[in-house]
C-alpha positions in Angstrom: 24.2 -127.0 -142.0 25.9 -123.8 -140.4 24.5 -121.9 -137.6 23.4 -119.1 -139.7 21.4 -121.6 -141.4 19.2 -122.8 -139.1 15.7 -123.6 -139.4 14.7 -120.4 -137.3 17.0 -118.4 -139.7 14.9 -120.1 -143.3 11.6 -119.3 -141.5 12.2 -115.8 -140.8 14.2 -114.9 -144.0 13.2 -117.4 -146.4 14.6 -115.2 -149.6 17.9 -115.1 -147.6 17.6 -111.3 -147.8 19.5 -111.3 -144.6 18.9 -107.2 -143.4 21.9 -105.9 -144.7 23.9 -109.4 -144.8 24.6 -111.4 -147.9 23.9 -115.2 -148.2 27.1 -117.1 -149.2 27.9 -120.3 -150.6 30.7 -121.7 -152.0 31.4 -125.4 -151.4 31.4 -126.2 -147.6 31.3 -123.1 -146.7 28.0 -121.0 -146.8 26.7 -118.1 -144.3 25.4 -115.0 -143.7 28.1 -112.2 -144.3 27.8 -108.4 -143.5 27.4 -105.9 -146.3 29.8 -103.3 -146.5 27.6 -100.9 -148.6 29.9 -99.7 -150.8 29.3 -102.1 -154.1 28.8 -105.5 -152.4 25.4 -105.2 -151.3 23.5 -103.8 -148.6 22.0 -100.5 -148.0 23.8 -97.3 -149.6 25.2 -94.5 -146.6 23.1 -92.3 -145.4 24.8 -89.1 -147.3 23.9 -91.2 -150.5 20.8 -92.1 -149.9 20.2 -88.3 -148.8 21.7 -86.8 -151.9 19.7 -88.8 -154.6 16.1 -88.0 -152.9 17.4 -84.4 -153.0 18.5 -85.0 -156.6 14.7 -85.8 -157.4 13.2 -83.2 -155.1 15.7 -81.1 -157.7 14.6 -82.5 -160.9 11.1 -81.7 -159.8 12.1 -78.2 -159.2 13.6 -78.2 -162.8 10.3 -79.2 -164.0 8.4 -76.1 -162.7 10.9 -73.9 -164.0 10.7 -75.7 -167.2 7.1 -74.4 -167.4 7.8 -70.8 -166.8 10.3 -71.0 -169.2 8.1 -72.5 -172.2 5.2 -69.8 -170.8 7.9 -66.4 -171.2 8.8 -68.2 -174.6 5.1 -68.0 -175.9 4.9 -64.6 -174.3 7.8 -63.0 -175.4 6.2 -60.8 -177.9 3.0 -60.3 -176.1 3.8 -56.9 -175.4 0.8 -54.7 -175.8 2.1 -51.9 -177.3 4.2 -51.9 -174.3 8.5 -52.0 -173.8 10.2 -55.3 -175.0 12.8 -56.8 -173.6 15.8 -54.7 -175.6 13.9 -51.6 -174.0 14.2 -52.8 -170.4 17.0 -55.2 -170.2 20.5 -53.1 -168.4 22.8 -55.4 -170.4 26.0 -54.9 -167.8 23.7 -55.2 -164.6 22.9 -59.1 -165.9 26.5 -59.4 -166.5 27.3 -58.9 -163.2 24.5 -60.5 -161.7 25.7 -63.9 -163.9 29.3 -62.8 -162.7 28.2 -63.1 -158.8 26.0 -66.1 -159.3 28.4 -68.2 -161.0 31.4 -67.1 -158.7 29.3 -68.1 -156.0 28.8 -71.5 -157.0 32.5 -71.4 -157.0 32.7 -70.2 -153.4 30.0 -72.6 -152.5 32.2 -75.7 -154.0 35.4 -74.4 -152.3 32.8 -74.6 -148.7 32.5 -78.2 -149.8 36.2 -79.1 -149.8 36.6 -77.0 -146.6 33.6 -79.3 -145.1 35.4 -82.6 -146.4 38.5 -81.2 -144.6 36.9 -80.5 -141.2 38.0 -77.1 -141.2 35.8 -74.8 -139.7 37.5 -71.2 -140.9 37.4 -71.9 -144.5 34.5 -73.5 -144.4 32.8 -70.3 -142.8 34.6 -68.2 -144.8 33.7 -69.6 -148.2 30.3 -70.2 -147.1 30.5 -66.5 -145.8 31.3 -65.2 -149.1 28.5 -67.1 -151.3 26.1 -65.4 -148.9 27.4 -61.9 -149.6 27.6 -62.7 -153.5 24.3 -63.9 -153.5 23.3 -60.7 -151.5 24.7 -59.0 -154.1 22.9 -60.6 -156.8 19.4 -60.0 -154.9 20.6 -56.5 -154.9 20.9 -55.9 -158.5 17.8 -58.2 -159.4 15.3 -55.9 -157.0 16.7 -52.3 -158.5 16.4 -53.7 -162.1 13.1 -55.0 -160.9 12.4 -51.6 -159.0 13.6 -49.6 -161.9 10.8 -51.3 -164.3 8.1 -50.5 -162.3 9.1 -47.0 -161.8 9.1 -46.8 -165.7 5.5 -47.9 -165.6 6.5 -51.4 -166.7 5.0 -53.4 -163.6 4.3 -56.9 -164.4 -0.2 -55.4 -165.0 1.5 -54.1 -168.0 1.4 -56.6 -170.7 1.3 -60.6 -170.8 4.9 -60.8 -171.8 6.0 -58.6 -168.6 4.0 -60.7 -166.2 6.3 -63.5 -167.5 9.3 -62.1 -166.3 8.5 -61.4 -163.1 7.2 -64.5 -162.5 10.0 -66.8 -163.8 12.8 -64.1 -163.0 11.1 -63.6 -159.2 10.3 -67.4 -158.8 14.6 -67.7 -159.2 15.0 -64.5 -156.9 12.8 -66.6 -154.3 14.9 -69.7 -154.8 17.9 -67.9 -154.1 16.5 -66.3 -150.9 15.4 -69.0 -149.5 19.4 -70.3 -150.3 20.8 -67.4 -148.4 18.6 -68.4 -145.2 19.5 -72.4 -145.5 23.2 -70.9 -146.1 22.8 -69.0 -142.9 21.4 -71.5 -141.0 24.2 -74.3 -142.0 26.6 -71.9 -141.3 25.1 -71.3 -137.5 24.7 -75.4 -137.0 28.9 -76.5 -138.4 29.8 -73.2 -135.9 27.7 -74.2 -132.6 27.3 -78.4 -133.6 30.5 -78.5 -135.8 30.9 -81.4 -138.5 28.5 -84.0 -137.5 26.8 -86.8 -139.9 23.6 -85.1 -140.1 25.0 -81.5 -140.5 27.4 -82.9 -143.5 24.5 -84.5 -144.9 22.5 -81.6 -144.9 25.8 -79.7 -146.4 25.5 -82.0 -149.5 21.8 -81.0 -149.9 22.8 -77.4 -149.7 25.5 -77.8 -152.4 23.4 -79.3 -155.1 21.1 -76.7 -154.1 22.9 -73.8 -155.0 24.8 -74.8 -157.6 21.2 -76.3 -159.5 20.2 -72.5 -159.1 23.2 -71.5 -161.1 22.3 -74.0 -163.8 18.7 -72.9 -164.2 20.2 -68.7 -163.9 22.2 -70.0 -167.2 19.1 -71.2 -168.7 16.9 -68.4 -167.4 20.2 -65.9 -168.6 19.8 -67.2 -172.4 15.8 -67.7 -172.9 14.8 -64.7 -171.3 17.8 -62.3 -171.5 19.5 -63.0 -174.6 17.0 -64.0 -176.7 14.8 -60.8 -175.4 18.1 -58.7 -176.4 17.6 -60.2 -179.7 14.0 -58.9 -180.2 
């Protein structure tokens, strides 16, 4: 009988679960060992662990959006003697607001590499830039949006134009609400620079903003496109 398998040892971990160390035995030799985490037991990193409960908080997000989406569907052609969607859409101003999004999720990966590479001026600078694209974005949402209700088509107007602004405005908010977390990390890596918890938080930004560009291509084809189409 080793050490590590002691009396004391069996009657405080009788399943040999060990907190975080792996029971061992092969032929005369058998022991605790420590887990290394990465495939041969133990508890996953932190960053890991961090990413997949943000993965699920994101999945859950997916799911509300998923909603809107089936609700514009039915309402597409709820109208009320009111515009449709070929009437109102500015085709080229949702190009470019596709254009910006997407090029920021580029700009947002390229802050990613600059993070793994501890540099702090490319990190800034491509975090800097997928803040002023998303700007831009906002921009061009809120004078389409602006635009429609100067043309009397205000989301009172008809079932279907209530469902735009609610599924097109609940991504707007999404994407404001990335610009201030953007704004904030970039304030925490300048003053704290690149510690465990501010990488960690980096990761959580990163799937953030690039699941927003996945649900704008979703949003881009069930409510623009298809509305083009009508």
């Amino acid at each position: 009988m080793t050490a590590a398998d002691t009396p004391f040892e069996r009657a405080s971990d009788p399943y040999r679960i060990g907190h975080g160390r792996d029971w061992v035995s092969a032929g005369a030799g058998r022991g605790y060992v420590h887990a290394t985490g990465h495939g041969e037991g133990g508890p996953a990193a932190k960053r890991v662990i961090a990413g997949y409960g943000f993965w699920i908080f994101l999945l859950s997000d997916i799911v509300m959006f998923s909603a809107f989406f089936a609700a514009h569907a039915v309402l597409q052609t709820a109208t009320a003697g009111g515009p449709s969607g070929r009437e109102l859409f500015n085709w080229w101003s949702i190009v470019a607001q596709t254009f910006l999004l997407l090029v920021s999720s580029f700009t947002c990966g390229l802050s990613a590499v600059a993070t793994e590479a501890r540099s702090q001026l490319w990190t800034q600078l491509a975090l800097l830039v997928t803040g002023l694209l998303g700007l831009g974005f906002l921009a061009l949402e809120g004078r389409d949006f602006a635009g429609m209700v100067m043309q009397g088509a205000g989301p009172d107007r008809s079932a279907f134009l209530s469902s735009l602004f609610a599924v097109v405005g609940l991504h707007g908010l999404h994407v404001s609400a990335g610009l201030l977390w953007l704004g904030t990390m970039m304030a925490q890596i300048f003053v704290k620079g690149f510690r465990a918890d501010i990488l960690r938080r980096m990761v959580c930004f990163n799937l953030f903003w690039h699941a927003l560009d996945i649900i704008w291509v979703a949003l881009f084809t069930v409510v623009y496109l298809i509305g083009l189409g009508r």
